[in-house]
BALUMGU-596116 format. One line per 8 residues: number of its first residue (from 0); their letters; for each residue x, y, z of N, C-alpha, C. Coordinates in steps of 0.02 Angstrom, whole numbers, plus 50000, padded with zeros to 5 digits. Each point is the difference from the previous one (the first is absolute). Layout:
% BALUMGU-596116
NUM = a = X:Y:Z:X:Y:Z:X:Y:Z ~ ...
//
This chain:
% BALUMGU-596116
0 = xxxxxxxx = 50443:48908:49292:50002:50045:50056:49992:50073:49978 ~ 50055:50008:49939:49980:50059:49983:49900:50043:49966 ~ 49962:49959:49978:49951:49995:49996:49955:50020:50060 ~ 50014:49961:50055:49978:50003:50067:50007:50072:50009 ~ 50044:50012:50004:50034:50071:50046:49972:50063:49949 ~ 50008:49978:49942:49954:50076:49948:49935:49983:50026 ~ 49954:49948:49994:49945:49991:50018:49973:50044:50073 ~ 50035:49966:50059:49995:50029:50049:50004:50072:50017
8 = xxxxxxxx = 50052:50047:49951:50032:50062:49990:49945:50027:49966 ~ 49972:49979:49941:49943:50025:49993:49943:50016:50024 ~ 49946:49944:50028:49977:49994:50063:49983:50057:50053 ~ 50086:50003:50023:50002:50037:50059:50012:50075:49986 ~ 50018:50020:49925:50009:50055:49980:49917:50043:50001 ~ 49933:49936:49968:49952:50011:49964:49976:50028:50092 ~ 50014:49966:50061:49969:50012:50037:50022:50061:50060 ~ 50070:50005:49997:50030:50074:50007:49969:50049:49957
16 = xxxxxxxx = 49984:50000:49939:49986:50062:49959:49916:50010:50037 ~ 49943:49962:50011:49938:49990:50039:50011:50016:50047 ~ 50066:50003:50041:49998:50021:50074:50014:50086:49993 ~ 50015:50017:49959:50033:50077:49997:49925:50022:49973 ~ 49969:49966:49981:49928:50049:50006:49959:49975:50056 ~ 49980:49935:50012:49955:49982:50070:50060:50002:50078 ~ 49974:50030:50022:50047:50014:50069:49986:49946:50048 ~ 49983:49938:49990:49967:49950:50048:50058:49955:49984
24 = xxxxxxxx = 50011:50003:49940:50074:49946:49953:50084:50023:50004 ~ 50006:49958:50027:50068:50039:50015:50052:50029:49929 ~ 50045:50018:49997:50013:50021:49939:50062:49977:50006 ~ 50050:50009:50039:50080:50012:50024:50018:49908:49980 ~ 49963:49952:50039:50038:49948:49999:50004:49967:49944 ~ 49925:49994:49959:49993:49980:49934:50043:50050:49942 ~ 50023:50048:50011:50052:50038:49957:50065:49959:50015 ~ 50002:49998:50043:50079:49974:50030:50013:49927:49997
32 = xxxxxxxx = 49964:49960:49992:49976:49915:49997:49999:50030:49922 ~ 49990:50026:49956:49995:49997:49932:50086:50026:49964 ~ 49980:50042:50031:50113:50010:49997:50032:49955:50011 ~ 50002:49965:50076:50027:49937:49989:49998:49948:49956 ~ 49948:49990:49973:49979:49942:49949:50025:50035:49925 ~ 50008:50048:49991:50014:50027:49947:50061:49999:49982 ~ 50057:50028:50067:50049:50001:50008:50037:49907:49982 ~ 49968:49958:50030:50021:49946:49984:49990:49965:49928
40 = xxxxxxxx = 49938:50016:49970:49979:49976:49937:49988:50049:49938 ~ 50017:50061:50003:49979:50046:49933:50037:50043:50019 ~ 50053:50029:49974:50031:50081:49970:49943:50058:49994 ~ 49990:49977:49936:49914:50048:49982:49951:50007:50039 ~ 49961:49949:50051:49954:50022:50019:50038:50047:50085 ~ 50049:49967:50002:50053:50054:50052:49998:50055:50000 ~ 50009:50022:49932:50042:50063:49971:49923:50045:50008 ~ 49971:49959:49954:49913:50032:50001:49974:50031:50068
48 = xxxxxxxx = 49992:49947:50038:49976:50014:50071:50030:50036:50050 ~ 50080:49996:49991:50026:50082:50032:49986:50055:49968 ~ 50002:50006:49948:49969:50075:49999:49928:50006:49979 ~ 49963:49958:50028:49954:50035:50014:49947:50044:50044 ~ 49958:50047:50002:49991:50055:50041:49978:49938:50053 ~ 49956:49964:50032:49992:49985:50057:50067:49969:50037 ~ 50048:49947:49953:50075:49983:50050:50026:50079:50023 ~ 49984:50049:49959:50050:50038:50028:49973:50048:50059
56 = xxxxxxxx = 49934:50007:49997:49956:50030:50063:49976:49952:50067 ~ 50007:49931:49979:49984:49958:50073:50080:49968:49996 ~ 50017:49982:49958:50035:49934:50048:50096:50052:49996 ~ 50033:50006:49940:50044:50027:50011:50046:50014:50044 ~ 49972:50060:50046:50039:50030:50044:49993:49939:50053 ~ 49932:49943:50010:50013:49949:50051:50060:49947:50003 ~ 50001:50004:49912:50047:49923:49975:50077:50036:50017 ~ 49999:50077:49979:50072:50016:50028:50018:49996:50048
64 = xxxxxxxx = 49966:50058:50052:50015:50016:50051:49964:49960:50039 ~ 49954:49967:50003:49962:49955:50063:49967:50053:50017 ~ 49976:50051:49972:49934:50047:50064:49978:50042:49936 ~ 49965:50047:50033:49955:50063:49970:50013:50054:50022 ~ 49970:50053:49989:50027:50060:50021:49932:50009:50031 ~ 50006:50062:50064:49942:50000:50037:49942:50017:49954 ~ 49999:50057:49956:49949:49999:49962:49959:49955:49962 ~ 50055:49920:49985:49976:49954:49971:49934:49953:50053
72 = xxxxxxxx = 50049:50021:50052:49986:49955:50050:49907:50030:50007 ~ 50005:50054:50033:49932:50038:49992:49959:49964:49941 ~ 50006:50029:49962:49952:49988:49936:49968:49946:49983 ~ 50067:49930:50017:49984:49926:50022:49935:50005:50048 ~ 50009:50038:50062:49978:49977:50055:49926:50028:49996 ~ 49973:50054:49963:49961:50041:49996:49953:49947:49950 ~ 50046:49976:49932:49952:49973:49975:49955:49908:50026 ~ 50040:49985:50039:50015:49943:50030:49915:50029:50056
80 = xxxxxxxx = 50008:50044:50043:49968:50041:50055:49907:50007:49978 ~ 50014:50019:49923:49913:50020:49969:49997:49924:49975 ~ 50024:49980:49958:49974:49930:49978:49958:49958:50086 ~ 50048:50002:50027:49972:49931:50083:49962:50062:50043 ~ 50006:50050:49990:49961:50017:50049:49930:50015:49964 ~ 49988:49996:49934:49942:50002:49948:49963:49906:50019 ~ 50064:49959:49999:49973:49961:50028:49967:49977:50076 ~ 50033:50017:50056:49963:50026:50068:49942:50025:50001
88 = xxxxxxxx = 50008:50053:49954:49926:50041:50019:49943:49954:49957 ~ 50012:49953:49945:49946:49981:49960:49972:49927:50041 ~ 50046:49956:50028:50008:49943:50027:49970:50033:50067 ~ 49957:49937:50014:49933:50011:50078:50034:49950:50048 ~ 50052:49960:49991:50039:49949:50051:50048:50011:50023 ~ 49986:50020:50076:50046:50016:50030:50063:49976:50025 ~ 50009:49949:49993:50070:49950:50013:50029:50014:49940 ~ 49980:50005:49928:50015:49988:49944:50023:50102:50001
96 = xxxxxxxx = 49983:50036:50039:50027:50077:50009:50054:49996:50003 ~ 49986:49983:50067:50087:49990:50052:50035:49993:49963 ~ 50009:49928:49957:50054:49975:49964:50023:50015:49959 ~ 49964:50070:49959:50007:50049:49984:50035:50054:50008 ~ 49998:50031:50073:50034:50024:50009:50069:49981:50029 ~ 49987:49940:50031:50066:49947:50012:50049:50033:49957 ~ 49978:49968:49942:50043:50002:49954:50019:50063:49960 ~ 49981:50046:50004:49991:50077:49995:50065:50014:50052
104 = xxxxxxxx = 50013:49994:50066:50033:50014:50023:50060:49965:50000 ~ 50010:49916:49984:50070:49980:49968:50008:50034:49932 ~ 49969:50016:49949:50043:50016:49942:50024:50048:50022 ~ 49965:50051:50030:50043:50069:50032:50067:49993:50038 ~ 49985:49955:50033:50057:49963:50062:50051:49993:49958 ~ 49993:49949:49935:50045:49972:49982:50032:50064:49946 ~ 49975:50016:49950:50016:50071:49950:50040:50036:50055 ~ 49984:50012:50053:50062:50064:50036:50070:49975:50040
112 = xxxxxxxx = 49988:49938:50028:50029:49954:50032:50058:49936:49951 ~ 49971:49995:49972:50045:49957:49954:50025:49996:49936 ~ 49957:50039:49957:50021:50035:49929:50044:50074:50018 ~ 50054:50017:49963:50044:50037:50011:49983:50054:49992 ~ 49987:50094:50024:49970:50055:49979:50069:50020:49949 ~ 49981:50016:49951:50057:50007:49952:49987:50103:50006 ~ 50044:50019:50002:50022:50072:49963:49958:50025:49953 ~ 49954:50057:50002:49987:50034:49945:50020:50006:49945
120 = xxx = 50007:49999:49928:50018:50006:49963:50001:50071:49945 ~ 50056:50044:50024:49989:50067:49950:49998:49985:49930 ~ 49964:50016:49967:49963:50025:49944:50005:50051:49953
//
């Protein structure tokens, strides 16, 4: 089992670190699915993967506090906004738009509505 769970932790680490550069890949859950698996099967790759710069700029403040801070939230939403709407404008099918923007307007829905706006953080 323990095998499994580094395996998987790895995996999901290799594909969180791909999401923090392609904005189409999510980044947050595969960080956090890799903590978990880490947390259960390795010290080291634990220890490793919290401090490193992407746990501590995506997932962090989520795994603590359950939210983002509005600025996070923005920046999410902005980069989230040019990626699909790069796709809208390139894509000629219009049902395949909509659903597009469908869904453009739940992540928004959901980011303000159900993830927690956390406090600014002085600096």
């Amino acid at each position: 089992m323990k095998f499994m769970l580094i395996s998987v932790g790895i995996l999901a680490t290799v594909l969180g670190f791909i999401g923090a550069v392609l904005p189409l890949l999510p980044t947050t859950p595969f960080i956090l699915l890799a903590v978990f698996c880490f947390a259960k099967s390795s010290d080291r790759f634990h220890s490793w993967l919290v401090s490193t710069k992407v746990y501590k700029e995506y997932v962090e403040d989520f795994q603590k506090y359950r939210g983002y801070t509005l600025k996070k939230k923005f920046e999410l939403l902005i980069s989230v906004y040019i990626v699909v709407g790069f796709s809208i404008w390139m894509i000629d099918h219009f049902y395949i738009r909509i659903g597009l923007c469908i869904m453009l307007f739940f992540q928004t829905v959901v980011l303000f509505t159900f993830v927690k706006t956390l406090p600014a953080k002085n600096k």
